[in-house]
N, C-alpha and C positions, 0 to 999 in steps of 0.2 A: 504494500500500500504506500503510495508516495505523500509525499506533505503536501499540507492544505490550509494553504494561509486563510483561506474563507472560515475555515473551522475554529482557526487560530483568534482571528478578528472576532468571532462570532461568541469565544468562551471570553476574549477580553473583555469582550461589551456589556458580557453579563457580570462577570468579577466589578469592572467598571462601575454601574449599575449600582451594585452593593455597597460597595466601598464608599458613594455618594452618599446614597441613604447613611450606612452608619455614622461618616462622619456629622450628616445633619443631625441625625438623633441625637448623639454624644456632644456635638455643641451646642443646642437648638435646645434639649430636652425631649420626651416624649410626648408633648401637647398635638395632639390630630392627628399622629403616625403609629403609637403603639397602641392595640385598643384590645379589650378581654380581661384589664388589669383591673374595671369599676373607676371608680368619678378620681380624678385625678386631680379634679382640683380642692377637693380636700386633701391633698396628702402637702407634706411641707415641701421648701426648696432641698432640703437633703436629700428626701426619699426621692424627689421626680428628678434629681442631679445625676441618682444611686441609680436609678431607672433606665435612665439616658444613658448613661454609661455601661449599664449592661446590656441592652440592646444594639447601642453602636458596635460596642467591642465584639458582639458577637458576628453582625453584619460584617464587619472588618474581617475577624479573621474566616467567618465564609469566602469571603470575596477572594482572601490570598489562598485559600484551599484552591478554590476555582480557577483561580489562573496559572497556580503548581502543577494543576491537572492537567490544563492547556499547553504548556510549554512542554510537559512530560510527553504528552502527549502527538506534539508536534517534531519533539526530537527523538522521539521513539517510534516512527511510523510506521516504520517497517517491523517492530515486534509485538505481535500481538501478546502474548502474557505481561509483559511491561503494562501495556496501554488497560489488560485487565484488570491487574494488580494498583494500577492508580488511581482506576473507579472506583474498585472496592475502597482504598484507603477514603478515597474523597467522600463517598456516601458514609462509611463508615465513622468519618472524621466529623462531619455534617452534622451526623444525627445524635455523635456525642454531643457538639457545642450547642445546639437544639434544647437538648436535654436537660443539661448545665442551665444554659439559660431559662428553662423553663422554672427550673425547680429553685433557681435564685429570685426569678421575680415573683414565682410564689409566696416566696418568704418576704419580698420586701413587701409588697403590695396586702401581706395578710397583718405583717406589724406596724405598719403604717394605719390599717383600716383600725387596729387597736390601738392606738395611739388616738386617731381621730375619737373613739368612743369612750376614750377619758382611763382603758385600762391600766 
């Protein structure tokens, strides 16, 4: 299989992409981009700081997963178990930082909500 810079182009765009949003969330905060967490504007500037920066950071490093993949990708074209092996890693990699973040803003977003109710 020969390289394919359209393919190449087309996994940057999406790394790209990501890497945008997180930096927005991570400087911006999570106000109208992160949503599932409940009213955000009860929670104080720490927690929606705390917030933002977990969402960015994980956006982020999605984004450099995705473009690790792409370059692997593109300079391994010719071997297909390389280009296997760096899917797997990348999905694998994904759905840990997913994870992570899920069950951290769980946490922020649950002691936050106790905080707001005077616990």
């Amino acid at each position: 299989m020969a390289r394919q810079p359209l393919f190449l182009f087309a996994i940057g765009f999406a790394a790209l992409q990501l890497a945008f949003w997180g930096a927005v969330i991570r400087i911006n905060g999570p106000q109208g981009l992160v949503h599932g967490l409940g009213d955000l504007g009860r929670l104080g500037a720490k927690q929606r700081r705390a917030i933002g920066r977990c969402s960015g950071n994980s956006l982020l490093g999605m984004a450099a997963l995705i473009a690790a993949f792409g370059i692997t990708a593109y300079l391994c074209a010719g071997n297909g178990p390389a280009i296997i092996a760096a899917g797997a890693i990348l999905i694998a990699a994904i759905a840990l930082i997913a994870a992570r973040m899920k069950r951290k803003l769980s946490r922020l977003a649950g002691s936050a909500a106790e905080a707001a109710r005077g616990y």
